[in-house]
C-alpha positions in Angstrom: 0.0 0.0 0.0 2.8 2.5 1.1 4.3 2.5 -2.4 1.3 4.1 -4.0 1.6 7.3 -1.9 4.4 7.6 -4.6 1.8 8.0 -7.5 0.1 10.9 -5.5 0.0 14.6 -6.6 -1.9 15.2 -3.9 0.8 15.2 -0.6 -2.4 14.1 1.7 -2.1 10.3 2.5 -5.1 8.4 1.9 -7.0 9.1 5.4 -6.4 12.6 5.2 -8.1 12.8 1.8 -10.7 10.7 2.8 -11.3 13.1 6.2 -11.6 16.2 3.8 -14.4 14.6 1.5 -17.8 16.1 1.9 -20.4 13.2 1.6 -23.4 13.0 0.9 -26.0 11.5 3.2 -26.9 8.2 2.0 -30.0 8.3 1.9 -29.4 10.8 -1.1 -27.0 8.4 -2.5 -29.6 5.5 -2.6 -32.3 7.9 -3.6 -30.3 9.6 -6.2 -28.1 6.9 -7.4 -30.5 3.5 -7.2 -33.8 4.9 -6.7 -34.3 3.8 -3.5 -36.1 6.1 -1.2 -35.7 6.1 3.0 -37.9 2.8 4.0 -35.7 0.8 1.7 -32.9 1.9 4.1 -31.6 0.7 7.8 -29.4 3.9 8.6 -26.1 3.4 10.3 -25.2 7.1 11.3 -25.6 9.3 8.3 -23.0 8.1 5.8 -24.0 4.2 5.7 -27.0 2.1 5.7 -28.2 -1.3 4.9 -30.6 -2.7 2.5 -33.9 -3.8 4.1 -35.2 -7.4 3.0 -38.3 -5.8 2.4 -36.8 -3.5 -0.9 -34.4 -6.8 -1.9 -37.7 -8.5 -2.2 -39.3 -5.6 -4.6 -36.5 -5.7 -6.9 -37.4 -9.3 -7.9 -38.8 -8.6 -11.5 -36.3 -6.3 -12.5 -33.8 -6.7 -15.6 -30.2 -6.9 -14.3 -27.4 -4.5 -15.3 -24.4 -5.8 -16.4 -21.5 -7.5 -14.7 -17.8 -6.6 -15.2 -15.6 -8.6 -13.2 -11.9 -6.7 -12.0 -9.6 -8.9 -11.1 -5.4 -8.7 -11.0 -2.1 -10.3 -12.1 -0.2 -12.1 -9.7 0.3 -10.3 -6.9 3.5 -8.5 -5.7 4.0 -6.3 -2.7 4.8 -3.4 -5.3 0.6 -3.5 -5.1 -1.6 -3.5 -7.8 -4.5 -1.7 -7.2 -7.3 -3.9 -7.8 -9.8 -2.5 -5.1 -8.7 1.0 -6.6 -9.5 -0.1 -10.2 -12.9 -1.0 -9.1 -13.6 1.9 -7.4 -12.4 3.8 -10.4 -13.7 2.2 -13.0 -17.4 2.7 -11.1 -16.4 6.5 -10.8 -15.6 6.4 -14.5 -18.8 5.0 -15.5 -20.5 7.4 -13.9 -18.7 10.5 -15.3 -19.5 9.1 -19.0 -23.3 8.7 -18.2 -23.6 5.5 -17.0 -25.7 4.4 -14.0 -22.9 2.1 -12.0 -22.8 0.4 -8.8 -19.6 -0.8 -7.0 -19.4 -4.2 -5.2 -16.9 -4.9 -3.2 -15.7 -7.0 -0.1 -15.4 -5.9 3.6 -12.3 -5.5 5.1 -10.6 -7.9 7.2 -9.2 -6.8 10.4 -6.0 -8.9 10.4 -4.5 -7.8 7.4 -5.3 -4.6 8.5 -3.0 -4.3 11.6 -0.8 -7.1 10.0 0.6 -6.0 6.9 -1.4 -5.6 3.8 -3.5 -3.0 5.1 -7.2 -1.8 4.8 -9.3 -2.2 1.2 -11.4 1.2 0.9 -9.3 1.6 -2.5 -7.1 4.7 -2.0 -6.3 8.3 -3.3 -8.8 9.9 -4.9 -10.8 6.2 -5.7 -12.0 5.4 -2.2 -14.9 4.3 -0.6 -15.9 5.9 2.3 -16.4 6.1 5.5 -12.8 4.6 4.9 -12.1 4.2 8.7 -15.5 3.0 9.6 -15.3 0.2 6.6 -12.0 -0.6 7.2 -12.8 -1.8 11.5 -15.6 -2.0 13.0 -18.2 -1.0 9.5 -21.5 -2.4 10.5 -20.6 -5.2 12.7 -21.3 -7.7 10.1 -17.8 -9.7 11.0 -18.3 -10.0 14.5 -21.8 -11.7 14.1 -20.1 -14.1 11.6 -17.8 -15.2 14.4 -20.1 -14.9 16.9 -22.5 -17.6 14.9 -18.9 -19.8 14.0 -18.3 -19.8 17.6 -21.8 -20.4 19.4 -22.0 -23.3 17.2 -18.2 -24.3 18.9 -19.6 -23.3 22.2 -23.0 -26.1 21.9 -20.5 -28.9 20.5 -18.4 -29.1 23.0 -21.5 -27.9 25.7 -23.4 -31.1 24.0 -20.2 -33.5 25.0 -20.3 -31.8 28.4 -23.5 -33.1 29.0 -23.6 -36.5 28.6 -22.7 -36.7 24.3 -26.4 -38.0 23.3 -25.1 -37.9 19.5 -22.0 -39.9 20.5 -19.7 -37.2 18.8 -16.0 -38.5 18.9 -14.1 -35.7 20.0 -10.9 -36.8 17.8 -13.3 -36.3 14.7 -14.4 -32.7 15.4 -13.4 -30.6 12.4 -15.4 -27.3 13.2 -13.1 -24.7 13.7 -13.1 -21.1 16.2 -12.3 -18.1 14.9 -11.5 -14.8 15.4 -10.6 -11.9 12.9 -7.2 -10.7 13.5 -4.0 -12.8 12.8 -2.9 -14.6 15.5 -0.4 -17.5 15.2 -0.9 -19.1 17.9 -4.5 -20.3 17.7 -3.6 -22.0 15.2 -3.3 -25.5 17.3 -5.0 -25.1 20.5 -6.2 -27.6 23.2 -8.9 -27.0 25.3 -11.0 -28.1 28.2 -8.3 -27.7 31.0 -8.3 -27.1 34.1 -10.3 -29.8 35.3 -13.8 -31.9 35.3 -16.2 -28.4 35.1 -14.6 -27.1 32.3 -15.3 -29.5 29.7 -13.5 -32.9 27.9 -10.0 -32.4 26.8 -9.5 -32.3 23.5 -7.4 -30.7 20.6 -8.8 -27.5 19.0 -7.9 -25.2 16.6 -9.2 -21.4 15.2 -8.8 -19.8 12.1 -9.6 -16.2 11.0 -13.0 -15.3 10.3 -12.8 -14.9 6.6 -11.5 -18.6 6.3 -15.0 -19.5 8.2 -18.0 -21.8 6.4 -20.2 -19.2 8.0 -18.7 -16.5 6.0 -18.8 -18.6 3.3 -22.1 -19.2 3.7 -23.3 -15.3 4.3 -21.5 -14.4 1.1 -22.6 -18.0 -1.2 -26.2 -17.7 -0.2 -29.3 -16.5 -2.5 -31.6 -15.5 0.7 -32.4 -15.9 3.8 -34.3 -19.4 2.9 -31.4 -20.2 1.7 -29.2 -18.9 4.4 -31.0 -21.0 7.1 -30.7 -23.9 4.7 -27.4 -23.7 3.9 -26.4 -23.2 8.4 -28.4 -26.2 8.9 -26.1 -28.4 6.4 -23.0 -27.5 8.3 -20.8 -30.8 9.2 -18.9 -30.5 12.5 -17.6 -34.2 12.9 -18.4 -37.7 12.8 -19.6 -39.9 15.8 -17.7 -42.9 17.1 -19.3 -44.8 14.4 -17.9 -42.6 11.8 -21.7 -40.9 11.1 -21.7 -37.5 9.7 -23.0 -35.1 12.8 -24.3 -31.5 11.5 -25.3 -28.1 12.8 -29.3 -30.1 12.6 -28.4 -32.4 14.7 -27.3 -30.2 17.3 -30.4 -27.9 17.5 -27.9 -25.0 16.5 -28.9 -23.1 13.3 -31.6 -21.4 14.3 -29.7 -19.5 17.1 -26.7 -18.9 14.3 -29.6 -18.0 12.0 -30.6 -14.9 14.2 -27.2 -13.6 14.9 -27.0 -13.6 11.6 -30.1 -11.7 10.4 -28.7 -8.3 10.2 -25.6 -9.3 8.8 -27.2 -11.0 6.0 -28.1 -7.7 4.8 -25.8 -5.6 2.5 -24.2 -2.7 3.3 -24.5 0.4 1.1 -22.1 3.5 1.2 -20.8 5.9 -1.2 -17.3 6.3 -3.4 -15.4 10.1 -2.9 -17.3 10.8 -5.9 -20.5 9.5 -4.8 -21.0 6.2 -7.0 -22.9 3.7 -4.8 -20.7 1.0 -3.2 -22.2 -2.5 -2.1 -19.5 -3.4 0.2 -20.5 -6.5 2.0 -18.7 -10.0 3.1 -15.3 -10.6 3.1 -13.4 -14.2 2.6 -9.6 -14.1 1.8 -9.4 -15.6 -2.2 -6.1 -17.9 -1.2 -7.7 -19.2 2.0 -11.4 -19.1 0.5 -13.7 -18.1 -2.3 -12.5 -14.3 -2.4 -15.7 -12.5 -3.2 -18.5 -10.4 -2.1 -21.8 -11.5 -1.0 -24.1 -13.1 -3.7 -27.2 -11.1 -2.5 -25.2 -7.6 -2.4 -23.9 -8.5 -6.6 -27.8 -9.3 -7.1 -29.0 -6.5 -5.6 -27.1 -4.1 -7.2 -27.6 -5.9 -10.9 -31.3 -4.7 -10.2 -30.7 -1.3 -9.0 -27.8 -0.2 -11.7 -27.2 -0.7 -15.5 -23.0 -1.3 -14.5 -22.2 -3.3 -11.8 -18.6 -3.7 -11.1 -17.0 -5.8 -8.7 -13.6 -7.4 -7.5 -12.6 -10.9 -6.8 -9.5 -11.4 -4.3 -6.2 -11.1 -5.4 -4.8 -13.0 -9.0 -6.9 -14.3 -11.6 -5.6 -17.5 -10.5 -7.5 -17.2 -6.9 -10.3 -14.7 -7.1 -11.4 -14.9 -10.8 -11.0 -18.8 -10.6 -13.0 -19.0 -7.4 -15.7 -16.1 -8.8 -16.5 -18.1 -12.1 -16.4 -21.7 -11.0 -17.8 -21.3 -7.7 -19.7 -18.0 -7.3 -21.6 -17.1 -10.8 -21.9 -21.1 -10.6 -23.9 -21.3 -7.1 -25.5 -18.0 -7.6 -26.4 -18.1 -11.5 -24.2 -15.5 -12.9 -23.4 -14.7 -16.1 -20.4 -11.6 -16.0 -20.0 -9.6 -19.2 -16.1 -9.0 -19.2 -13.2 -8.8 -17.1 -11.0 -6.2 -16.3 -7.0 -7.0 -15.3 -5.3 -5.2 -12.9 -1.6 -4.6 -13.7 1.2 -2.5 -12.7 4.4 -1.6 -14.6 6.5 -1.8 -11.5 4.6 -5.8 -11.0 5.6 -6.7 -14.3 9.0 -5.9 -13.5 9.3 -7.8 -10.2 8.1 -11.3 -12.0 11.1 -10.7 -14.1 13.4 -10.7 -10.6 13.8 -7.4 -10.2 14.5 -6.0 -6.7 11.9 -4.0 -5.4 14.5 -0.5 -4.4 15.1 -1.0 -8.0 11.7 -0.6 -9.9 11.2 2.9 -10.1 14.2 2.2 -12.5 13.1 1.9 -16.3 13.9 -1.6 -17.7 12.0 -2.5 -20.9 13.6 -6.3 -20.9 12.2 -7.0 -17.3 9.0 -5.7 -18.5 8.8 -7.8 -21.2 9.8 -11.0 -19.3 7.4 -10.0 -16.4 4.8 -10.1 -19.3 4.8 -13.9 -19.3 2.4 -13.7 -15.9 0.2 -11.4 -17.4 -0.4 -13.1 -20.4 -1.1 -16.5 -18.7 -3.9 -14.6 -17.0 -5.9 -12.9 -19.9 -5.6 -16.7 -21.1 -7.0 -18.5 -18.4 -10.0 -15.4 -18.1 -10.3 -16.7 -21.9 -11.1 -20.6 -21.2 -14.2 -18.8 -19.3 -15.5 -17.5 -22.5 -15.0 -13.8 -20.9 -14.2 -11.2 -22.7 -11.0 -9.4 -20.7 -9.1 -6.1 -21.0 -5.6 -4.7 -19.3 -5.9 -1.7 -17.1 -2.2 -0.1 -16.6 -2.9 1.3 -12.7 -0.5 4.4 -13.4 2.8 5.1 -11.1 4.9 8.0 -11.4 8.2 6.3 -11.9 6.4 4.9 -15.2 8.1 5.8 -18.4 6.5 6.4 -21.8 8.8 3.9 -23.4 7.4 1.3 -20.6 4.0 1.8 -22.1 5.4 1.6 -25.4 6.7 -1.7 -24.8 3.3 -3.1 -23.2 1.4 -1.9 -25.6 3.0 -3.7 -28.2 3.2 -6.9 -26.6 -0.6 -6.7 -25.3 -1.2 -6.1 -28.9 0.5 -9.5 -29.8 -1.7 -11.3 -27.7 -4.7 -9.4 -28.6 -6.2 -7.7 -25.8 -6.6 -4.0 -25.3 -4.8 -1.9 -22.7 -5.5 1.3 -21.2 -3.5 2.9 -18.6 -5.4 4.6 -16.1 -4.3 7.4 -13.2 -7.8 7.2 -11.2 -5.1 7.4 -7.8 -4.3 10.3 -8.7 -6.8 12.1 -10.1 -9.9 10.5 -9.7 -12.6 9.5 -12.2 -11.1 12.2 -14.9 -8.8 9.5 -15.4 -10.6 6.3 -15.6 -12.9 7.6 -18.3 -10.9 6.1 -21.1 -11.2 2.7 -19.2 -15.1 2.9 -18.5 -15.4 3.6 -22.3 -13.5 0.5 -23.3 -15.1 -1.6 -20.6 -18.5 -0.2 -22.6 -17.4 -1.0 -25.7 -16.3 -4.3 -24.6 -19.5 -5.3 -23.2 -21.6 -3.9 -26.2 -19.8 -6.1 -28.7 -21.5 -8.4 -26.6 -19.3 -11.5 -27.0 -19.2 -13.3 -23.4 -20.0 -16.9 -23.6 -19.5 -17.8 -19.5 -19.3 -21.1 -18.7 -17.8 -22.6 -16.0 -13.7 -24.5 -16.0 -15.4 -27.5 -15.3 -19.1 -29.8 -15.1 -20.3 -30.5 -11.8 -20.0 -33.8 -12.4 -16.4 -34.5 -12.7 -14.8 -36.3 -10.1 -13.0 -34.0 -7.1 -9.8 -34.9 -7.9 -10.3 -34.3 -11.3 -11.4 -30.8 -10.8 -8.6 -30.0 -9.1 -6.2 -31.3 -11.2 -8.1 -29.7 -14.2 -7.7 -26.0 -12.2 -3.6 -27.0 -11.5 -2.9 -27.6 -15.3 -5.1 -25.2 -16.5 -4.7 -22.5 -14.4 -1.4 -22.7 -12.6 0.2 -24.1 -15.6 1.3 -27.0 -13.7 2.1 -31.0 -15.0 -0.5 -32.2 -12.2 -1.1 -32.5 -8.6 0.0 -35.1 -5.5 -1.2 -36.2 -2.2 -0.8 -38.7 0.5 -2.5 -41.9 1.0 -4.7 -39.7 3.5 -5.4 -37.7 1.2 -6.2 -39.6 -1.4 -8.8 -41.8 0.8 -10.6 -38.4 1.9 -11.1 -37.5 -1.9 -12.6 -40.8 -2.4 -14.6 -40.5 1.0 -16.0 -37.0 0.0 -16.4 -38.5 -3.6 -18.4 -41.5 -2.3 -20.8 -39.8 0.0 -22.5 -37.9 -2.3 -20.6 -34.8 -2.3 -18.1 -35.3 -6.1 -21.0 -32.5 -7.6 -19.5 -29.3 -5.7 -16.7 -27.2 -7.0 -13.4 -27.4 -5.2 -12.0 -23.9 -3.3 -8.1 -24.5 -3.7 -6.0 -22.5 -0.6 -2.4 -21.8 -2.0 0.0 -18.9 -1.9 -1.3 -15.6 -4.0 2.3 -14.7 -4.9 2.8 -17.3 -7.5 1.1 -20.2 -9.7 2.9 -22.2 -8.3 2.7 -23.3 -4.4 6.2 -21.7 -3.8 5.7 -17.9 -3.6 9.0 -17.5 -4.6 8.5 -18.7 -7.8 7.7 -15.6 -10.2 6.4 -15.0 -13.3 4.6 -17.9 -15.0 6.3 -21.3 -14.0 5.0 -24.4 -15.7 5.4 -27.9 -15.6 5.6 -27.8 -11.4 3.6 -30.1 -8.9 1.0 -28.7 -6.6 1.2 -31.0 -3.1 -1.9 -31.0 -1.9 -2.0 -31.2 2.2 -5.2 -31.7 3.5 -9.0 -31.8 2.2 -12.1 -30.0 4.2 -15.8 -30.0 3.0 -17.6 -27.5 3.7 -20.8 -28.6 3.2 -22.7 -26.0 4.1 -21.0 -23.5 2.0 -21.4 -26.0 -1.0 -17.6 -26.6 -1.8 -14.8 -28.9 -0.8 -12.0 -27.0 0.6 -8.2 -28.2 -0.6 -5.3 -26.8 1.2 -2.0 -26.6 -0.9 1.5 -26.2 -0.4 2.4 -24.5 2.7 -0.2 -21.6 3.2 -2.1 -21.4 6.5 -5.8 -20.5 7.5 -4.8 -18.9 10.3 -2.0 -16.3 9.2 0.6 -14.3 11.5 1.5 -11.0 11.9 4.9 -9.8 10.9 7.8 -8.7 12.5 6.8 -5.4 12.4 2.8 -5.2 12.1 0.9 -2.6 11.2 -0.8 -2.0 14.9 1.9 -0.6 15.8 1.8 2.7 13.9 -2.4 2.9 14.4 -3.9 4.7 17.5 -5.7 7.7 18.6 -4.5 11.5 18.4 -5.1 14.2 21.1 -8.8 14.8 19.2 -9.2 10.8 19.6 -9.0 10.7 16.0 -7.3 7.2 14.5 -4.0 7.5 13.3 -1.2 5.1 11.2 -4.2 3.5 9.6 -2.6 4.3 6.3 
């Protein structure tokens, strides 16, 4: 994040800019923007509301806008500026006359005092509140680990008291959680400290947006289907080896009601005004990486643009977003738009990152392999894709030169685009493409893979396909729990593969577009509830850490109690 404050002309960091914006109340924003009027609104202050049920429900009839899709390149920690993009690209709509509606995904707190930071965009393409959305927002996170960890709470309160289901406490696989990073959860036991505090046993938490429950809040259609989906929720198996779900335990209904706010989606405003859904929050290398289906539908009836992100590369987000999200949810999106930076390119091709405000058209060009593997794969979803260039000042003409010529061998489009900076004035040219792109009206979506290929086989289909790799290996343990899941009636869901965002590989070393490599896979989860089966690869963790130096410890309060260090 810190190395965009290089691109700014304006000297303000991102907080301060966001501080000095006059907003509009959102009820003018809804009113204005969506045609909603005040009774379609539950007001949060004056700057952020949710949705009522009652207006979702009125929409039903209505035509839906279309969908563009912004995803990214392989991440670096150069940054891309995907988040931004979006942002932008709904400002930029707007400017040229278009009725737009940004969807994006609530902040995490962990990477937010770990290291990545907040995602309110930045610069002049923000959505705001930008402190409010980036903690506490709506309180939509802490109910989703409240319900994970109620539902913790009456397992191990149903073993305390006498274990009527006959739950075998080696085969509980729900999880705690909590959202922050915290390393040492990670392996837990609990129940010590004697005969009134429970059965010893070994535990384990990750953070919230690794969670079925958030899974489940984002994957669901409505609240029928919300309910539906919490009571199909597998915690363990008995001493018999029988499934034992949330049902079974008398525990959705209470999960159900801390949930019923939450459920809703949250509506606030861009610096320029542009309606932001911004709503749910799972990480894309730990989980499915995008917003809340009923947030994406909502705002497909309310605006004729809808634009919306998908967690970091195409490899993760974009991957997750067509095979599992428009597939659960019935989506169809219109075209893609790829994030890129100059700087990005130039660090797949193993330059150092004190060196990449340095022009160097040969590591551009050789950090263009990973770029073009990712406008191939968005191709082999029948999606329509474009480049977006997210500007930095350390960018040179001849840099662009070079780009351009090379996008133009593989036939896509590029636009380079200063929204940061500037703000909408310079995201127009990218709206107008994305227009043009959609009007030409060539998206044939379909899905990587049928529902009805075996699990392993999907997998292996997204490693060679995808990651470029020769195929995929596991462990006898593995293997039988593929066949398990396989046999008991679960082979139809789509698979949600965990690896490292830094490469295509599962090394995150690995830059640039590696082929021919082997993706380990460790362990296999189902998450039944959330309608996917959950494979963990390589070395990445569902509980992360902080780093040496976290962000925390920059953030607190000034004289005026005003938060500070957040950016």
């Amino acid at each position: 994040m810190s190395d965009h404050k290089n691109q700014h002309r304006d000297p303000r960091s991102d907080i301060e800019i966001a501080r000095a914006a006059s907003l509009d109340p959102i009820t003018d924003v809804a009113n204005a923007s969506l045609g909603l009027d005040a009774r379609h609104l539950i007001p949060y202050g004056h700057d952020k509301a949710k949705i009522s049920s009652e207006a979702i429900d009125e929409l039903a009839g209505r035509t839906d806008g279309k969908l563009i899709l912004v995803t990214a390149m392989t991440p670096t920690p150069a940054g891309e500026g995907k988040t931004t993009t979006t942002i932008g690209l709904g400002d930029g709509l707007q400017r040229i006359g278009k009725q737009s509606a940004i969807c994006l995904r609530e902040p995490s707190l962990g990477p937010c005092f770990g290291m990545k930071g907040g995602a309110a965009g930045g610069g002049y393409a923000q959505v705001v509140p930008m402190e409010d959305i980036n903690l506490h927002f709506t309180g939509d996170f802490h109910a989703i680990s409240a319900a994970n960890n109620l539902l913790a709470a009456m397992i191990d309160n149903h073993i305390y008291w006498g274990n009527r289901l006959g739950i075998d406490t080696r085969r509980v696989t729900w999880r705690r959680v909590v959202d922050m990073n915290d390393r040492a959860l990670r392996n837990i036991t609990t129940g010590i400290g004697g005969v009134a505090n429970g059965f010893l046993r070994e535990d384990s938490f990750d953070i919230t947006v690794a969670s079925e429950v958030m899974a489940i809040l984002c994957l669901a259609n409505d609240p029928a289907d919300l309910k539906n989906r919490l009571s199909q929720i597998i915690i363990g198996e008995t001493t018999s080896r029988e499934t034992v779900n949330t049902t079974d335990l008398k525990a959705c209904g209470a999960m159900g009601a801390l949930l019923k706010d939450a459920f809703l989606p949250n509506l606030v405003q861009s610096l320029e005004g542009t309606p932001a859904f911004v709503h749910g929050g799972p990480f894309a290398n730990i989980a499915h990486g995008c917003n809340t289906v009923v947030a994406t539908k909502t705002a497909l009836k309310l605006a004729d643009y809808v634009v919306t992100e998908a967690g970091f590369g195409a490899d993760l987000g974009a991957e997750k977003f067509f095979n599992i999200k428009c597939r659960q949810a019935n989506l169809a999106p219109d075209c893609a738009v790829l994030v890129a930076t100059v700087r990005a390119l130039k660090m797949h091709a193993g330059v150092k990152r004190e060196a990449l405000s340095t022009e160097n058209i040969s590591a551009l060009k050789e950090g263009c392999a990973n770029l073009a593997r990712h406008v191939e794969n968005i191709r082999k979803f029948g999606v329509p894709v474009l480049v977006a260039i997210n500007r930095f000042s350390s960018d040179t003409n001849s840099e662009y030169d070079a780009l351009s010529q090379f996008c133009a061998e593989i036939d896509v489009d590029v636009i380079v685009c200063d929204h940061w900076a500037v703000g909408s004035a310079a995201s127009t040219n990218l709206a107008e493409a994305v227009v043009a792109l959609i009007d030409n009206n060539t998206s044939k979506f379909q899905p990587l893979y049928p529902d009805n290929m075996e699990l392993w086989d999907k997998v292996r289909t997204v490693a060679q396909q995808i990651y470029g790799a020769r195929g995929i290996i596991a462990d006898k343990r593995v293997r039988k729990r593929f066949s398990e899941l396989q046999g008991s009636g679960y082979g139809h869901f789509p698979v949600c593969i965990a690896k490292t965002q830094y490469s295509f590989s599962t090394d995150p070393n690995l830059k640039g577009a590696p082929s021919n490599h082997v993706v380990p896979i460790r362990e296999v989860r189902l998450a039944a509830g959330a309608g996917y089966v959950i494979v963990i690869c390589g070395d990445i963790m569902t509980m992360p850490g902080l780093p040496s130096e976290p962000a925390a410890e920059k953030i607190g309060l000034d004289n005026s109690s005003k938060i500070v260090g957040l950016f």
